[in-house]
C-alpha positions in Angstrom: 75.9 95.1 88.9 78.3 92.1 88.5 80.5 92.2 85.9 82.7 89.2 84.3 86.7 90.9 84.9 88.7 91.4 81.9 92.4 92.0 83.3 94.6 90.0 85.5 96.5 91.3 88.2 99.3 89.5 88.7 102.3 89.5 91.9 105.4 88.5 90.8 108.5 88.7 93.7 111.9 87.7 92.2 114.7 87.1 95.1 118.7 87.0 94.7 119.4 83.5 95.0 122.4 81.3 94.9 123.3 79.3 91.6 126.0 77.1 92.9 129.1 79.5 94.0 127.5 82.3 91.8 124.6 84.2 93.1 122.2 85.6 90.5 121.4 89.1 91.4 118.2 91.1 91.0 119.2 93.0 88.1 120.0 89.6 86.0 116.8 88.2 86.6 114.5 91.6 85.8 116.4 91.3 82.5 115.0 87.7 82.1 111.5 88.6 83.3 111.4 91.5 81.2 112.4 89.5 77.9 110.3 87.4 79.1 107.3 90.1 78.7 108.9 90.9 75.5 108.7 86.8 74.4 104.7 87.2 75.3 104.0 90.3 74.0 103.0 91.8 77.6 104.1 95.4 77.3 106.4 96.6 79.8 104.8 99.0 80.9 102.0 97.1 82.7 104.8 95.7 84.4 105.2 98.0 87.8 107.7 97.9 90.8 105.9 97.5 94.2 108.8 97.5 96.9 112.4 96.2 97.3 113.9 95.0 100.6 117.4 93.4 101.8 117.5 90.5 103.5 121.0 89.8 105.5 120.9 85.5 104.6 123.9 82.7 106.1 125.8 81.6 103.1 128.6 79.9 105.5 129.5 79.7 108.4 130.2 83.1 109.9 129.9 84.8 106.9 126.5 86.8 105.5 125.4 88.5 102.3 122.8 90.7 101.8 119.8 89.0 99.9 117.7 91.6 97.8 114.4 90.9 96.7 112.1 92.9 94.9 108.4 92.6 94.3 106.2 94.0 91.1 102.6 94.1 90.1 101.8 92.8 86.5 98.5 93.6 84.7 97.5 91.1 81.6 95.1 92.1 80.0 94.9 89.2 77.2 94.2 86.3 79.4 94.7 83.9 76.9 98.8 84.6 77.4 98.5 83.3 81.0 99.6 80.1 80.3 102.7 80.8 78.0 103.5 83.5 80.8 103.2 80.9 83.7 105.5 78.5 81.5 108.0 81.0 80.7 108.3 82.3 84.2 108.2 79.0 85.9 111.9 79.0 84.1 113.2 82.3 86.8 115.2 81.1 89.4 113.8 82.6 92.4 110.5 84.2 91.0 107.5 83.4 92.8 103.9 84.0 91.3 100.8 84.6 92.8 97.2 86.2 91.7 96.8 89.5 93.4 92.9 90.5 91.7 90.8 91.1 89.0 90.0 94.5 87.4 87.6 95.1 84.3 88.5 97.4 81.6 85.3 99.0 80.9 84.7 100.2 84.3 84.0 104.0 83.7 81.6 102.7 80.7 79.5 100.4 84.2 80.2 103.8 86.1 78.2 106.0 83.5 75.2 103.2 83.4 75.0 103.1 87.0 74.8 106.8 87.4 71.8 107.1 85.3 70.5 103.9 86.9 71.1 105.8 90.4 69.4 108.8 89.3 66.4 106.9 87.8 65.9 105.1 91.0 65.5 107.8 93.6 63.5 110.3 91.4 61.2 107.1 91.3 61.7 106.4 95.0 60.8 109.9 95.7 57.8 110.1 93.6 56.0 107.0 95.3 56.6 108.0 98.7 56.5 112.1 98.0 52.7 110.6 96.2 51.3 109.1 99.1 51.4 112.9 101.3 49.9 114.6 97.7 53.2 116.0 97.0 55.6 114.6 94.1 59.3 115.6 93.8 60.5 118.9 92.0 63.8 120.4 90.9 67.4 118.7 92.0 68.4 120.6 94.6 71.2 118.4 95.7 73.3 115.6 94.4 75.9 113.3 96.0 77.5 111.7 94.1 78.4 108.3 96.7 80.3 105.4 96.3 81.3 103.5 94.4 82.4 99.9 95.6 84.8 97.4 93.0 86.0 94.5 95.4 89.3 92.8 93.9 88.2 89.1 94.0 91.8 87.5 95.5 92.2 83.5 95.8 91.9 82.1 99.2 95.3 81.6 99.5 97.4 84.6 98.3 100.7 81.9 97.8 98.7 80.4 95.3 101.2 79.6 91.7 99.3 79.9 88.7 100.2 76.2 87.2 100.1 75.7 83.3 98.8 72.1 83.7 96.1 73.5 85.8 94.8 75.3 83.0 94.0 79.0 84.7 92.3 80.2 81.5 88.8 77.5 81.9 89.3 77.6 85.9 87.0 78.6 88.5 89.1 82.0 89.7 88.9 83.4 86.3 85.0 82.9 86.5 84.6 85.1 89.6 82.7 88.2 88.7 83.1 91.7 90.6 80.1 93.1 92.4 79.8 97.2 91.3 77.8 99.4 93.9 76.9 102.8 93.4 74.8 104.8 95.8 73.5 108.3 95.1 72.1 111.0 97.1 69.6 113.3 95.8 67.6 116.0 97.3 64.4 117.1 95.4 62.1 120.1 95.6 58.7 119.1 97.1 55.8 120.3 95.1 52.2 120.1 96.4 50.1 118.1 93.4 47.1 120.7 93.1 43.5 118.7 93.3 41.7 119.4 90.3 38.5 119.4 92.0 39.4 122.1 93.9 39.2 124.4 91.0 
């Protein structure tokens, strides 16, 4: 089943940077990227933190600072604020932006349709080949339920900025649809069909 995604995954990595003499540290700029949310209406909750890390940077010579950085994952799920986002954010000193995948908010909904779809398939599958012995498939005597495959489409290059001007909402990536596979196992009783001739 392919399925048109709904919901924008977004990476976002903002690093301490230097702003002439004064260096803008990590907490400063979370404050501007979550007013930033706030200014878009993207709860802040949809906003998560993925990892920090220190980096030891030169500033002069023989002297070093540590450079934090800190990465987060942002789900949209009204893609029609991705341009106001990327035009707000594009304002962050030292915030990078990158597309990390594509999820779909009615996945349990496709989960439910493909189990009955699964089902449906091997009592049929059963029935044709259990048919051709004179036999046809009983009660469920086991069922697995499998798995179930959602590939995240990412863009070819993961460094890839979201550009206003390039107009992300009518582009190609947003197009991409994501490929749901479910398998099922299920064991059936056999049943002998009785020949009514026989009678």
């Amino acid at each position: 089943m392919e399925v048109a995604p709904d919901i924008v995954l977004l990476k976002l990595i903002i690093r301490e940077t230097m702003d002439g003499r004064t260096k803008l540290k990590i907490d400063q700029l979370e404050a501007q990227l979550l007013k930033i949310l706030r200014k878009v209406q993207i709860p802040e909750e949809n906003l998560k933190v993925e990892k920090m890390a220190g980096i030891q940077e030169k500033i002069r010579r023989k002297q070093t600072d540590l450079m934090s950085s800190k990465s987060y994952l942002l789900k949209v799920t009204n893609l029609d604020k991705l341009d106001d986002l990327q035009y707000e954010l594009d304002k962050i000193a030292g915030l990078s932006m990158g597309l990390a995948g594509f999820e779909n908010s009615k996945l349990e909904e496709f989960k439910d349709e493909l189990y009955i779809k699964a089902m449906k398939n091997a009592k049929h599958k059963a029935t044709v080949l259990l048919g051709a012995l004179n036999q046809q498939p009983g009660n469920i005597l086991y069922v697995n339920e499998g798995y179930l495959n959602v590939p995240i489409y990412r863009t070819a290059s993961p460094q890839l900025l979201l550009k206003a001007e390039a107009g992300f909402s009518d582009n190609n990536v947003a197009m991409q649809e994501m490929d749901i596979k479910f398998e099922v196992r299920v064991r059936f009783e056999i049943l002998t069909i009785m020949d009514s001739q026989s009678h």
